[in-house]
N, C-alpha and C positions, 0 to 999 in steps of 0.2 A: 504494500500500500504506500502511494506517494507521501511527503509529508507535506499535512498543508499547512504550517505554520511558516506566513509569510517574514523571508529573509529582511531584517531589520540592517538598513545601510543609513552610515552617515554619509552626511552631507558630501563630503571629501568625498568618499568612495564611490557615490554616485557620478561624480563628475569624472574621476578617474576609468568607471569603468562605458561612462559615455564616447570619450576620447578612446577608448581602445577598439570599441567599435568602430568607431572611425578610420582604425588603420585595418580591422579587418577587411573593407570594401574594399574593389578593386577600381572604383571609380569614382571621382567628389569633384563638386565646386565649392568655391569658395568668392563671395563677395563682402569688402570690405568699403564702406564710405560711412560720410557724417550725415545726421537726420537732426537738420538745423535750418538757417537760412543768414546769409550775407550780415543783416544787421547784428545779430548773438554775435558772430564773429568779430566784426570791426568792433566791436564794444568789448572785447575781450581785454585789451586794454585802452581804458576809459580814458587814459590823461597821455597818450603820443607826443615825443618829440618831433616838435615841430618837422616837417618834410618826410617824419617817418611812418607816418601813418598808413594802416593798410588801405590799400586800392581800392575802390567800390569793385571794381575787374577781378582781381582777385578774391576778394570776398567770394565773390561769386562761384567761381571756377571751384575754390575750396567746397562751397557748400553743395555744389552738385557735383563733384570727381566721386567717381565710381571707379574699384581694382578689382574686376573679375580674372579668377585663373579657375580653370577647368585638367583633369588630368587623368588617365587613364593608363591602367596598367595589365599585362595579363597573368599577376599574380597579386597576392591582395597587399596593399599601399605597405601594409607594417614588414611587409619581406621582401618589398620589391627596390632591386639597385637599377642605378641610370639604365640598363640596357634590356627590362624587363618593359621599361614605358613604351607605349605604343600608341598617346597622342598626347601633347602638351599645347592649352590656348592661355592666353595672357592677353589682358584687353583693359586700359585703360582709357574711362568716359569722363569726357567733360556735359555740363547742362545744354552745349552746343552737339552734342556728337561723338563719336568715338576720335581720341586723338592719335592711341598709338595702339595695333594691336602684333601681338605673336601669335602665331603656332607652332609646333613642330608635328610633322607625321611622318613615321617612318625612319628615315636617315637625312629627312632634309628641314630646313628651318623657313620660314618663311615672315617677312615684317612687309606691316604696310602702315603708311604714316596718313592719317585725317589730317589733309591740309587746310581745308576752308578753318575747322573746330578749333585748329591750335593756332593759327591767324588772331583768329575773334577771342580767343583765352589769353592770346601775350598781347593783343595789340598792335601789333607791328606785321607788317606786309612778309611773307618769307620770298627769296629769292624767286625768280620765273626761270625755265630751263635756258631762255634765249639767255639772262641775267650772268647764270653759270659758266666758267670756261671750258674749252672743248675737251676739255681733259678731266671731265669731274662726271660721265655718264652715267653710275652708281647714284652718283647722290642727283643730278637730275631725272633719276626713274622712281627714286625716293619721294623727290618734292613735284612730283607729277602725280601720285597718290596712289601710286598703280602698287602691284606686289612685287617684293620680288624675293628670292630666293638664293637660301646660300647650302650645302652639306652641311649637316650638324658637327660633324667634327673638324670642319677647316674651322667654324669660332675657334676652337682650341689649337690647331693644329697651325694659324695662321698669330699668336699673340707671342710675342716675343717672352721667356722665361718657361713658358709652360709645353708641359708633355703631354704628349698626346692620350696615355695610360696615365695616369700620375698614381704611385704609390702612396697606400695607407701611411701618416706619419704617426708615428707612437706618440710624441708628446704633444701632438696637437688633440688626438683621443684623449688624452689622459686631462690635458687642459676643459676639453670639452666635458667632457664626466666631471670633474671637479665644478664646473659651473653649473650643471645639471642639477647636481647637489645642493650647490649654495641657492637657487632658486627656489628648490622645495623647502628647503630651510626656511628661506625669506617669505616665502607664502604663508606655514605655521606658525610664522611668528607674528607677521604683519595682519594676516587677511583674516577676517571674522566671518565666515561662511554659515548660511542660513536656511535652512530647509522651506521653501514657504508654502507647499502641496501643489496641487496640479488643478490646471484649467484648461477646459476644451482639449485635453486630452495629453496636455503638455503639462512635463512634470520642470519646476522652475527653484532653480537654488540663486542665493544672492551672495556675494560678496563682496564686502565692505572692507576701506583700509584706508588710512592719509593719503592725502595725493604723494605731496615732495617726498614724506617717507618711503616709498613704493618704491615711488621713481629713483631718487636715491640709490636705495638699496638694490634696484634692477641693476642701476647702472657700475655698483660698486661689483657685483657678481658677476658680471658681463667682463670686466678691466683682465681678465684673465686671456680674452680671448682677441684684446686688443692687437697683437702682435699678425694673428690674420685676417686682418682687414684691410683692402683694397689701401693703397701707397694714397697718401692725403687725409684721408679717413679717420677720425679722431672721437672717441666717446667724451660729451661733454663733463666738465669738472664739478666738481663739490661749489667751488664760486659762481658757475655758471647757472646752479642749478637754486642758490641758494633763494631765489626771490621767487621761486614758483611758490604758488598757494599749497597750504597743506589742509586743505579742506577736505571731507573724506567724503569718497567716492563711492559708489555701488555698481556694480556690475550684474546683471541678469542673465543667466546661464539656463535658457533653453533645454531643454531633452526629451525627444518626442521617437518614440518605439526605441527606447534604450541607447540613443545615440544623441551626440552635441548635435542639436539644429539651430539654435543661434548663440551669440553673445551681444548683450547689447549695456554701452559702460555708461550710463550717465554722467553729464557731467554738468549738469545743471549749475552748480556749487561753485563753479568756476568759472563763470558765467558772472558780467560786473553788471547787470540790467538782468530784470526777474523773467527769468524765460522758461515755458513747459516743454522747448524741443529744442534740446543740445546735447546728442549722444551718438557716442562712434558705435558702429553696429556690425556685424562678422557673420555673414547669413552664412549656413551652408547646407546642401544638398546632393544631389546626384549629376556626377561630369556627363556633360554632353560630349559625344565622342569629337574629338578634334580632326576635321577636313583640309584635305588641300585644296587651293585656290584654284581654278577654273583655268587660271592665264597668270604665270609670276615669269618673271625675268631674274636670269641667274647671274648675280653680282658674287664681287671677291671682297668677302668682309673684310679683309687687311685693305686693302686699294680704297673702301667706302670709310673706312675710320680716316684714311690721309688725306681723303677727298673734305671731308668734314674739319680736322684740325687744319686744312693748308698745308700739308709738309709732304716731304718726299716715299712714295711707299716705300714699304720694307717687302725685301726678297720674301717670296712665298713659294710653297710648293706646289706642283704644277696637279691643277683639281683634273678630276675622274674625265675620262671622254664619258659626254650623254649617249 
């Protein structure tokens, strides 16, 4: 006989074993944007130095950008390495349009650029292909809006420094587990997680913590892993960070048929004018399988990064005959 004495989970464990579901599929999207509007934003801070005040323009672009990534695999996500994916899309929306998006299928990558959308989001005209010099065809099939197409492993195979294979490094794992740790640390210490029962079929846990605390302590757990990050790249400091508000924040943690279905963080509190919609939001769902484009042109990512900086390419290896 079964037992029917229903399993008694904390809070924690619920959300723990929400996310694990999540690696068991073999397919997810994820969309992330803010559910606000322009004015919450510019009033975020109330007293701007002079010339530096946010743009009504960007205002805007902030409060309607949309980051969907869609992903498929054909083994389930928590087992699956790079070579197991079998579609990757990436697409980020402005309130005008799609401005940039990705895919990959297959063995090949594919980017196409929204040009009217990202015109109207910076304001400024971009180049026309007559504009461009005759030596820049990449980046005029780019700013003409069309697709176009590179092999996934020339990205890699064309970046100066990097292997084509590149080998597991032991200290960077071991660096990465060490921050793993100090995370879960930081969550038991800082976050006050809350069971609050279930609506319309969605079961909803909250979690509460100071903001600058958080943030803080993300960013002190994170300083381990400082060392690989892209050349420039810099985790902000303890001074930089000291005049964020430490007003505490909530987060609502979705779970609908035993799996994470949203996060949505409030941030009302932060907010320098009384507003009911100021909160970053984390949908996710089921990956729409990612397609290739109908008609792409096939560029050499090294030649289109030189085309874009101005400078002279760098030797490449000679890509695949079609």
């Amino acid at each position: 006989m079964a037992c029917s004495t229903a399993e008694n989970l904390t809070a924690a464990q619920k959300i723990d074993r929400a996310v694990d579901k999540l690696g068991q599929q073999t397919s997810l999207s994820f969309e992330l944007g803010l559910d606000t509007d322009a004015a919450t934003l510019k009033a975020l801070d109330p007293d701007p130095t002079p010339g530096e005040e946010m743009p009504q323009q960007v205002a805007e672009l902030l409060a309607g950008a949309r980051v969907s990534i869609s992903v498929q695999s054909k083994k389930p996500l928590q087992d699956s390495a790079a070579t197991d994916l079998t579609g990757l899309a990436m697409k980020v929306s402005g309130p005008d349009g799609d401005l940039l998006e990705y895919r990959q299928v297959d063995d090949w990558a594919y980017l196409r650029a929204g040009v009217k959308p990202l015109e109207k989001a910076t304001g400024s005209q971009l180049p026309t292909s007559e504009e461009l010099p005759s030596n820049a065809p990449d980046l005029k099939q780019i700013l003409s809006g069309g697709w176009v197409k590179m092999p996934t492993d020339s990205l890699t195979r064309n970046t100066p420094g990097k292997q084509t294979t590149p080998s597991a490094n032991p200290s960077t794992n071991a660096r990465q587990k060490k921050v793993l740790k100090g995370l879960q640390q930081l969550v038991n210490r800082e976050v006050q997680l809350k069971d609050t029962g279930t609506k319309d079929g969605t079961d909803h846990i909250t979690a509460t913590a100071p903001f600058r605390t958080l943030l803080s302590g993300l960013v002190d757990e994170l300083r381990p892993l400082a060392a690989d990050l892209p050349q420039g790249a810099k985790l902000p400091t303890s001074k930089d960070l000291k005049d964020t508000p430490n007003k505490k924040i909530t987060a609502d943690f979705a779970i609908k048929n035993g799996a994470l279905h949203e996060v949505s963080v409030d941030l009302t509190p932060l907010a320098q004018t009384k507003t009911d919609k100021f909160a970053l939001v984390l949908r996710i769902g089921k990956g729409d399988q990612a397609t290739a484009p109908g008609q792409a042109t096939q560029v050499d990512p090294n030649a289109l990064t030189q085309q874009i900086l101005g400078g002279p390419a760098l030797p490449s290896q000679k890509e695949p005959t079609l």
